[in-house]
C-alpha positions as CSV (number, residue, x, y, z in Angstrom):
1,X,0.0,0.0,0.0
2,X,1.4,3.6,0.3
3,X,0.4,5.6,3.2
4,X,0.4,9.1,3.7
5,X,0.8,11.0,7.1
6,X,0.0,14.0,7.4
7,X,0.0,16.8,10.0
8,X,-2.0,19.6,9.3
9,X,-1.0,23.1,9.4
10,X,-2.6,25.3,11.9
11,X,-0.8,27.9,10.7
12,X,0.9,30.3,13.7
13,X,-0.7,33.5,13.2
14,X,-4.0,31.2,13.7
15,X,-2.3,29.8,17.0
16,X,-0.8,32.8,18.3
17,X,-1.8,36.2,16.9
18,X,-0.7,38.0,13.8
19,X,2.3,39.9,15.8
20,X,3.0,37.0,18.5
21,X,2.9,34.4,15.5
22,X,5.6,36.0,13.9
23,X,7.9,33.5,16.8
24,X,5.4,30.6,16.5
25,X,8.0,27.4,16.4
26,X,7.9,24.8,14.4
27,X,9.2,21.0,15.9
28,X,8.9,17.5,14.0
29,X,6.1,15.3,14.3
30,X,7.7,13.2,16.4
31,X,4.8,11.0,16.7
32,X,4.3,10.4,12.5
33,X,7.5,9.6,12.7
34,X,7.2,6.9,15.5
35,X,4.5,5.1,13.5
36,X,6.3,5.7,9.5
37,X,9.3,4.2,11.7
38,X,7.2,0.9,12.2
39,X,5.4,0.7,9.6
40,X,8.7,0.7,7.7
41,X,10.0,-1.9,10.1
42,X,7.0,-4.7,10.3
43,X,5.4,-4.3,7.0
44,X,6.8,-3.3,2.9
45,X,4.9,-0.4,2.0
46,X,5.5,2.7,0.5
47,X,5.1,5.7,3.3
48,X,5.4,9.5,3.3
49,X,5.0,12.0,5.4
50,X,3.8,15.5,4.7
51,X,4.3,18.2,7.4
52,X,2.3,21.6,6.6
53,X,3.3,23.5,9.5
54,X,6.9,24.7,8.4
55,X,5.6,25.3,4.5
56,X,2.8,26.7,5.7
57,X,0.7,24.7,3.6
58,X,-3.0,25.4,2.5
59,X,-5.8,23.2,2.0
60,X,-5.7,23.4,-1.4
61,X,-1.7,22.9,-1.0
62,X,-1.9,19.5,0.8
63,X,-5.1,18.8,-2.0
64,X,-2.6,19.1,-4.4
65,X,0.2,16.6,-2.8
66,X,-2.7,13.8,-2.0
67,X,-3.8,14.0,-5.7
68,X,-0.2,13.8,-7.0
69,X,0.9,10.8,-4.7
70,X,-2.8,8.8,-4.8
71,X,-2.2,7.4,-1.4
72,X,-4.2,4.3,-0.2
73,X,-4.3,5.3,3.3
74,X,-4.3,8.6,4.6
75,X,-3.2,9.0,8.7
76,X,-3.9,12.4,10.4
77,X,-3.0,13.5,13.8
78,X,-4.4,16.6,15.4
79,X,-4.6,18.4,18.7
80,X,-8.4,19.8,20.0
81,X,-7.8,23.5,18.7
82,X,-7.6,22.1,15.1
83,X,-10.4,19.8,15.1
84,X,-12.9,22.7,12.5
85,X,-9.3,23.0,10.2
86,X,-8.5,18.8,9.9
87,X,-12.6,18.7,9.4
88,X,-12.2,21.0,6.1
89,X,-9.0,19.2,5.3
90,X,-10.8,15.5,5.0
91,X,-13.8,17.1,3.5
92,X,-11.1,18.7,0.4
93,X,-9.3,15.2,0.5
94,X,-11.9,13.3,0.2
95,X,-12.8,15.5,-3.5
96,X,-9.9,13.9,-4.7
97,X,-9.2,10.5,-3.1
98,X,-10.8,7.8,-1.9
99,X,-8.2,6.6,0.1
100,X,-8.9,4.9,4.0
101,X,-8.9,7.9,6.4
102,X,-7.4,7.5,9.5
103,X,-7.0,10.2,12.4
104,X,-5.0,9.7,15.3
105,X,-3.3,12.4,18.5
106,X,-5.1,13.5,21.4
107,X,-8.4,14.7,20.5
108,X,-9.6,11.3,18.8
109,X,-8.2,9.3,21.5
110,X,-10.1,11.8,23.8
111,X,-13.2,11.6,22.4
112,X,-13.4,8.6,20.1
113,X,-16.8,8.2,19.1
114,X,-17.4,11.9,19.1
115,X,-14.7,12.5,16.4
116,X,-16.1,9.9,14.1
117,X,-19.6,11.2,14.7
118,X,-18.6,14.9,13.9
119,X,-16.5,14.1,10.7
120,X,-18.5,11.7,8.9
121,X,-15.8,11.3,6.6
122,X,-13.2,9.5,9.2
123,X,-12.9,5.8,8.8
124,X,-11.1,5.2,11.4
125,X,-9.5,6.3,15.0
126,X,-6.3,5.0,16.4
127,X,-6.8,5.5,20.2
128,X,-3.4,5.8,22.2
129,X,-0.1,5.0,21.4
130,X,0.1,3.7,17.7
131,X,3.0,2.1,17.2
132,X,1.4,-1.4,17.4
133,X,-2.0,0.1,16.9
134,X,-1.5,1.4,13.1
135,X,0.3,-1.7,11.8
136,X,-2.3,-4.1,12.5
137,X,-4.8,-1.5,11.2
138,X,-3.0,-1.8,8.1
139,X,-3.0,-5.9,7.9
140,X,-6.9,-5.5,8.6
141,X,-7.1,-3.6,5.2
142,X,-5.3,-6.5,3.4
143,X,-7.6,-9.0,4.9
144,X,-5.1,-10.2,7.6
145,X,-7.0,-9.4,10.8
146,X,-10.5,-8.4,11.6
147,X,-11.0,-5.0,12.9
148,X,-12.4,-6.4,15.7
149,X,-9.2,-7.7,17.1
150,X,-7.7,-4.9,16.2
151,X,-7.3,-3.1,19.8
152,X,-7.1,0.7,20.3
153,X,-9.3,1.6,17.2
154,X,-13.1,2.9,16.4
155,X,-14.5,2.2,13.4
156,X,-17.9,2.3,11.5
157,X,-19.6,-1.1,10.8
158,X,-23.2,-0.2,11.3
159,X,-22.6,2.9,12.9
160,X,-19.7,3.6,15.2
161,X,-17.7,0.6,16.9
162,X,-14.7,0.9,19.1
163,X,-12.3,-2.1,19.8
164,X,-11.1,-2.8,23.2
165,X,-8.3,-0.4,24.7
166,X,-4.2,-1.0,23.7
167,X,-2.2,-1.3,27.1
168,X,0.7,1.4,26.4
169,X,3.6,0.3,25.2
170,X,6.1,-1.0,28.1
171,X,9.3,-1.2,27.3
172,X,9.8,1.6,24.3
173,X,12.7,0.4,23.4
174,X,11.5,-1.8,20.6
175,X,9.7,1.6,19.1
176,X,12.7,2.0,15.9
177,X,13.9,5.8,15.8
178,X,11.9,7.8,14.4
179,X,12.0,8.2,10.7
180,X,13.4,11.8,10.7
181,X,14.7,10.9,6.8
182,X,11.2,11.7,5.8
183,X,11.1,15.3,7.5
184,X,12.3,18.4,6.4
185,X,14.5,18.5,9.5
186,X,16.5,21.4,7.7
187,X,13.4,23.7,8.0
188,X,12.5,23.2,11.6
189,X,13.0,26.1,14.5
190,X,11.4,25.5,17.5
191,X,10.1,28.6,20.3
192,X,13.0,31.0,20.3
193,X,13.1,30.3,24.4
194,X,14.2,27.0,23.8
195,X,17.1,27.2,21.7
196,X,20.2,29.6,21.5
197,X,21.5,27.5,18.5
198,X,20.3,25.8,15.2
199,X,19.7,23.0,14.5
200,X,18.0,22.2,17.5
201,X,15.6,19.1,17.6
202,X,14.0,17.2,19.5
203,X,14.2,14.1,21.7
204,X,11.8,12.0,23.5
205,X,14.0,9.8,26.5
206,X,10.6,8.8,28.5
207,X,6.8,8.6,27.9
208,X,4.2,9.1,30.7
209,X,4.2,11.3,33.5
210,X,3.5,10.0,37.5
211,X,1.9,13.8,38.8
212,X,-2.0,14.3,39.2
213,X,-2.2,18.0,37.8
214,X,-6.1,18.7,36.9
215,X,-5.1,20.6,33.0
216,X,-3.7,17.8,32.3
217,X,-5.2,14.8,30.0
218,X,-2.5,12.1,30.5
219,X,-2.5,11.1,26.7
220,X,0.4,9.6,27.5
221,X,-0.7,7.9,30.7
222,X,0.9,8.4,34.5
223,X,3.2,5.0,34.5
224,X,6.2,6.3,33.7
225,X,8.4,4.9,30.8
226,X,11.9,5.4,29.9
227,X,14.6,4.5,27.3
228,X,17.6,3.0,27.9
229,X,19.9,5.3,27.8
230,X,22.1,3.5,24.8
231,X,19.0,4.4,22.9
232,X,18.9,8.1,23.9
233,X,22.9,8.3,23.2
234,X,22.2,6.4,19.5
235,X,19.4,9.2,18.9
236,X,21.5,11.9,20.0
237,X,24.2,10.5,17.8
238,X,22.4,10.1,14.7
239,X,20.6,13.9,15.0
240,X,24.4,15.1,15.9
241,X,25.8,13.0,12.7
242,X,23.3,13.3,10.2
243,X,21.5,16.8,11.0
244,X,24.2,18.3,12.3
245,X,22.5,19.2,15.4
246,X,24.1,22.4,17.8
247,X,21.1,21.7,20.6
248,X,18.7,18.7,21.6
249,X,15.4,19.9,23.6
250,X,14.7,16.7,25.4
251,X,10.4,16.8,25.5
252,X,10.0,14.6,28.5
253,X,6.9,16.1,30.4
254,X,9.3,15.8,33.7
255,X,13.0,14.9,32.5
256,X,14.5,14.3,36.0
257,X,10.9,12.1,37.4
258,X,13.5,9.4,37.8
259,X,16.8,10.9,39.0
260,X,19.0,7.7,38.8
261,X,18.4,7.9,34.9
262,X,18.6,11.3,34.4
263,X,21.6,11.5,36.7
264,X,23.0,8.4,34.6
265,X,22.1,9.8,31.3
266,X,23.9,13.0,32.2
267,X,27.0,11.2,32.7
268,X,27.1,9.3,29.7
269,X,26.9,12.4,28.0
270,X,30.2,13.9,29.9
271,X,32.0,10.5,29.5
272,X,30.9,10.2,25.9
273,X,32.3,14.4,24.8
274,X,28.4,14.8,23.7
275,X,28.5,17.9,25.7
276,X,31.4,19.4,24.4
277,X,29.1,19.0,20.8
278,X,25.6,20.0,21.8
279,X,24.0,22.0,24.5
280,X,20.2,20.9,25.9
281,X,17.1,22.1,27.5
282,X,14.3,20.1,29.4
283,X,11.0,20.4,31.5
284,X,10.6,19.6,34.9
285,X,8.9,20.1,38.3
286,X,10.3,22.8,41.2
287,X,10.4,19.4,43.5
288,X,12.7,17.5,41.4
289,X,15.8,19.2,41.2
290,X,18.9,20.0,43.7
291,X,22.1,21.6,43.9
292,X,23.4,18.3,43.1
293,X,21.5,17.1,40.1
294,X,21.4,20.6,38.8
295,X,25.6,20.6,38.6
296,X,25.9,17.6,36.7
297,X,23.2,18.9,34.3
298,X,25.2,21.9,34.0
299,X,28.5,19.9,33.2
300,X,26.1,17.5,30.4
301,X,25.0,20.5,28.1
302,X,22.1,22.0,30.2
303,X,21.5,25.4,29.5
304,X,18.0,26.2,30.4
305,X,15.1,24.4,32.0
306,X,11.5,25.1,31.6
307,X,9.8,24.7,35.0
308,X,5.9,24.9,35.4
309,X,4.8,27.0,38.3
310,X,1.1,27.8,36.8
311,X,0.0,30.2,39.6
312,X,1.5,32.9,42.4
313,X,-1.8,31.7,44.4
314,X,-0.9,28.9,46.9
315,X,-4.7,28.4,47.1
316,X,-5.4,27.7,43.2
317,X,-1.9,25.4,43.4
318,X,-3.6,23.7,45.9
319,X,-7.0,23.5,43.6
320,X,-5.2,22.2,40.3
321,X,-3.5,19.3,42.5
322,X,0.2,20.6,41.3
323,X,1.6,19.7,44.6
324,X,4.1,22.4,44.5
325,X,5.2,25.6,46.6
326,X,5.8,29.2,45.6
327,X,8.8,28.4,48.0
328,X,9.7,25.4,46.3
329,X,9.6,27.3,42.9
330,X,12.1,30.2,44.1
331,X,14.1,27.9,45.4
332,X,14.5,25.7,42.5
333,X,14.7,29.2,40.1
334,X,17.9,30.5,42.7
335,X,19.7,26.8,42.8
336,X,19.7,26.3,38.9
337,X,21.1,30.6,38.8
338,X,23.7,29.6,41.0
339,X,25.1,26.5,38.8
340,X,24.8,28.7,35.6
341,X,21.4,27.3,34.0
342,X,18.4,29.4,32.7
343,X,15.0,29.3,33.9
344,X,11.6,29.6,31.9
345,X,8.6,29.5,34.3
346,X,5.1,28.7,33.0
347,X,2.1,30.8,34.4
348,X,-1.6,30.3,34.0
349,X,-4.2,33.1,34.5
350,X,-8.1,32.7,35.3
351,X,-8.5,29.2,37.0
352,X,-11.9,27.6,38.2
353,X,-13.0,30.3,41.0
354,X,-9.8,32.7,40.3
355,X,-10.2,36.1,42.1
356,X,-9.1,39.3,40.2
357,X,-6.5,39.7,42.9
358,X,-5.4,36.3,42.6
359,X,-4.6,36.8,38.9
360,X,-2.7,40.0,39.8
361,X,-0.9,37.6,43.0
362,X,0.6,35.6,39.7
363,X,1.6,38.6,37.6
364,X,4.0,40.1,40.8
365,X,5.0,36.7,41.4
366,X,6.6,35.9,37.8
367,X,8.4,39.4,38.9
368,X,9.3,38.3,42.4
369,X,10.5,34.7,40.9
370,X,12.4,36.3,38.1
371,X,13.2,33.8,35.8
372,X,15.3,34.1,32.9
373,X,11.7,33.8,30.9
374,X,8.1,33.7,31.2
375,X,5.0,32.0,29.6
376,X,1.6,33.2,30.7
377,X,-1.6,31.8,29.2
378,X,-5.1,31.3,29.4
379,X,-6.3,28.6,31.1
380,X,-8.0,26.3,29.0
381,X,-10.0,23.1,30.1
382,X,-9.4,20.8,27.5
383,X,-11.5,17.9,27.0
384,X,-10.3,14.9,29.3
385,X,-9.2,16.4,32.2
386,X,-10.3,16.9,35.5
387,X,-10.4,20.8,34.8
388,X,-13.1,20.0,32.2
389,X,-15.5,18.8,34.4
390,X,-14.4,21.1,37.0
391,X,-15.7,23.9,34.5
392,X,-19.0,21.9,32.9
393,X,-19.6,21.4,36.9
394,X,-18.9,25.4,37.8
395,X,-21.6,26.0,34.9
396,X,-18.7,28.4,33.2
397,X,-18.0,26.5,29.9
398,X,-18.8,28.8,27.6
399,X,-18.4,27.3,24.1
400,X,-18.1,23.4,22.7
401,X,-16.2,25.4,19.4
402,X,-12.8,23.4,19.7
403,X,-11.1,26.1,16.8
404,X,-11.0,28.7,20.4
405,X,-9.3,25.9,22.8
406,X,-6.4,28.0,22.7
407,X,-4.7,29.4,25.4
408,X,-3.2,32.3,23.6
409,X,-6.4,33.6,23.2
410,X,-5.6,37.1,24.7
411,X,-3.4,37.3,21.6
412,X,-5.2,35.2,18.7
413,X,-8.5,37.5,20.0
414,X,-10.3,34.1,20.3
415,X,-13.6,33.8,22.1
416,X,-12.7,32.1,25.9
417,X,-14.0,28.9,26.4
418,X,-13.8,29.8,30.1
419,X,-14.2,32.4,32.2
420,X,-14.7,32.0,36.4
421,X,-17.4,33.5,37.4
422,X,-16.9,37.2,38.2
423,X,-14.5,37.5,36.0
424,X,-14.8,39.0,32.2
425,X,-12.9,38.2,29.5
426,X,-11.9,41.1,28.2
427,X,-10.4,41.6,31.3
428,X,-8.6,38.2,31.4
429,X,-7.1,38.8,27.7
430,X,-5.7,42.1,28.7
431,X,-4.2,40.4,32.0
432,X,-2.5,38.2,29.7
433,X,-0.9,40.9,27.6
434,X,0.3,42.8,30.7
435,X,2.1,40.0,32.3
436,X,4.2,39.5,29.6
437,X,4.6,43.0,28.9
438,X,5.4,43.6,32.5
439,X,8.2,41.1,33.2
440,X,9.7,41.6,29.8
441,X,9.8,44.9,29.0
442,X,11.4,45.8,32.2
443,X,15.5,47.4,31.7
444,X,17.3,44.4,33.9
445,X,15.3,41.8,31.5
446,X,16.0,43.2,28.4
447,X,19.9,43.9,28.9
448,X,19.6,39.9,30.0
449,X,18.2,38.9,26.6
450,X,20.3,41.1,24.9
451,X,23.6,39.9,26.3
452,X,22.5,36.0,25.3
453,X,21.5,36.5,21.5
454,X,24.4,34.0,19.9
455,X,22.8,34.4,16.3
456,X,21.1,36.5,13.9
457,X,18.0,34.7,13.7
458,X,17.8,34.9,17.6
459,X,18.2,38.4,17.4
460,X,15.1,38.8,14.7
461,X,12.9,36.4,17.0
462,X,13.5,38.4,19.8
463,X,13.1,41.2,18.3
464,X,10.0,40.4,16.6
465,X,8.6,39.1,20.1
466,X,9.5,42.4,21.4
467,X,7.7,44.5,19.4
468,X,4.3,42.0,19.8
469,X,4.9,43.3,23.0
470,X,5.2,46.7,22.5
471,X,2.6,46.7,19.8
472,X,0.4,45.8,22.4
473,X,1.1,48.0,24.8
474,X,0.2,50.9,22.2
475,X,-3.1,49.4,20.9
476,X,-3.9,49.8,24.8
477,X,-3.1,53.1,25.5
């Protein structure tokens, strides 16, 4: 068969704004490249994948490319915010092909049934991690299986039919690497806060995350899986080899939940000169880091880690389950100054029975924390989360229109999907705008950024994020 995977293009200004998009990244699909890695591995056929976010490619653009390669299956993965685009995209593909379509990512696997019901022209859903899923959806096409021992898919077979759950894959070591040889891995730049260097790519060491946080959906479920870490160094190798990579952002929800192995992995890296070729960056929580573990991170390549801190109000930190302190966070923020590594600290504003004051309690913290750099967005409940019903229960979720399940709405001027009651949204949008504007354009925090741009296309990303900044600081006044 040949198989096409595609993942859509929601383009950045849609995401982020037309003067914030300007700095919208762009990362490989790590997870088409996962399942074109398998497929590749366990069965002969011919597989492509087609990225539209760093071509910026139109409907009519990615019309074009399915007519030209007359694919027999077509594989789609999406996030919730693009559910009305990827409905528009099957509707044009479907003019011209009449190839199997099969939609995948966290929405579907969310909300299964619903997907299938609301896009008549899906054929199928691959629930979960599909790396075993897809294959064996693929041998049911030839007549190999019946769909109904395929597990971790929904179907239609007089009306809609779902299979019985896939247990996640345990040891993901036997997932091959991913098939980066059919990316454009020259035209990827991720978020300019997460690189100071291209090439800079991306690397998964673990899957699954152990914490309880209510905004969360656990697509990737809490049991916690890691490689070993002669498959991280062979990825590392191979992006530092044949991409000629300067950085690695390592996209583990919470890099050092296991400190042994990330403690290991950190010197293999020292031992094996990788950090003498590439510098890194990593998430994690305030509560799993030290003087100690931050050092030899230091030593390995770190040079920044992205720590998510979410609110200034003790209460609310409470409410969303992050089991977390604000003294925690400044601790963790001084500790990782003192060995030499950055700190990015992610803030939410207008949580399930936020005050006004509380939202303000955030904005002078991210000032009293003082990170290197800030996120602050919009709380969003997306489906499959305990903040969901949280909000359906409150009576405050406004709007089932997935295309505004963005939490850059203040910038994007999308409708909010929530507000807490008492609160406007006007008024939350502009709080968003402010916070950023408050802790950036302040004289300490702009020397800072100045004195770290190591490139040219640095400088025009923070430059362009600068004045989306300033822009919006004149529109208000």
């Amino acid at each position: 068969m040949k198989i096409l995977l595609i993942n859509p293009n929601l383009s950045a200004a849609d995401r982020y704004g037309k003067s914030l998009g300007k700095v919208g990244p762009s990362c490989e699909p790590l997870g088409l490249a996962y399942i074109a890695a398998v497929i590749r591995e366990k069965r002969s056929d011919e597989i492509k994948i087609l990225d539209g976010i760093p071509f910026n490619l139109s409907l009519d653009d990615i019309k074009k490319e399915v007519e030209d390669y007359k694919p027999d299956v077509i594989g789609i993965t999406f996030l919730t915010p693009m559910f009305v685009h990827v409905k528009k995209l099957i509707e044009a593909v479907k003019e011209v092909s009449e190839a199997k379509i099969v939609v995948g990512g966290p929405h579907l696997t969310i909300m299964p049934m619903d997907t299938l019901k609301d896009i008549p022209q899906v054929d199928f859903g691959v629930v979960g991690e599909g790396e075993e899923t897809f294959p064996e959806l693929c041998d049911a096409f030839e007549g190999k299986l019946e769909l109904k021992d395929v597990k971790g898919i929904v179907y239609r077979d007089d009306g809609i039919k779902m299979t019985a759950m896939r247990n996640f894959v345990d040891n993901i070591d036997d997932c091959p690497l991913p098939a980066r040889d059919l990316l454009p891995m020259e035209s990827y730049v991720p978020a300019p806060t997460y690189y100071q260097r291209t090439p800079t790519f991306l690397v998964l060491t673990s899957r699954g995350c152990p914490f309880r946080c209510v905004y969360c959906s656990k697509i990737g479920g809490r049991k916690y899986r890691h490689h070993s870490i002669e498959r991280v160094l062979k990825e590392v190798n191979v992006l530092i080899d044949e991409y000629k990579a300067k950085e690695i952002i390592f996209r583990d929800d919470t890099f050092t939940v296991n400190r042994k192995f990330a403690m290991d992995l950190c010197n293999v890296l020292i031992e094996n000169g990788i950090n003498k070729k590439i510098k890194w960056t990593c998430m994690t929580r305030v509560t799993l880091v030290d003087k100690e573990i931050l050092s030899l991170m230091k030593k390995a390549g770190c040079w920044s880690i992205h720590f998510g801190i979410e609110s200034g109000s003790q209460r609310l930190l409470k409410l969303i389950k992050k089991d977390i302190d604000l003294n925690q966070a400044k601790k963790a923020v001084k500790w990782c100054r003192e060995v030499g590594i950055e700190t990015k600290a992610f803030f939410m504003l207008g949580l399930p029975t936020e005050t006004k004051e509380e939202s303000e309690q955030t904005i002078r913290f991210t000032r009293d924390l003082d990170p290197d750099m800030i996120q602050v967005t919009l709380t969003v409940p997306y489906p499959g989360t305990e903040l969901y019903n949280m909000a359906k229960e409150d009576g405050t979720l406004n709007s089932m229109n997935w295309e505004d399940y963005q939490t850059w709405a203040g910038w994007a001027d999308k409708d909010l999907v929530f507000v807490p009651k008492g609160r406007e949204a006007k008024e939350l949008k502009e709080m968003q705008k402010r916070a950023m504007r408050e802790f950036f354009l302040r004289p300490k925090v702009t020397f800072r950024l100045v004195t770290k741009i190591k490139s040219y296309d640095m400088f025009k990303m923070y430059f362009a994020g600068a004045y989306a900044l300033v822009e919006s600081k004149l529109k208000k006044s």
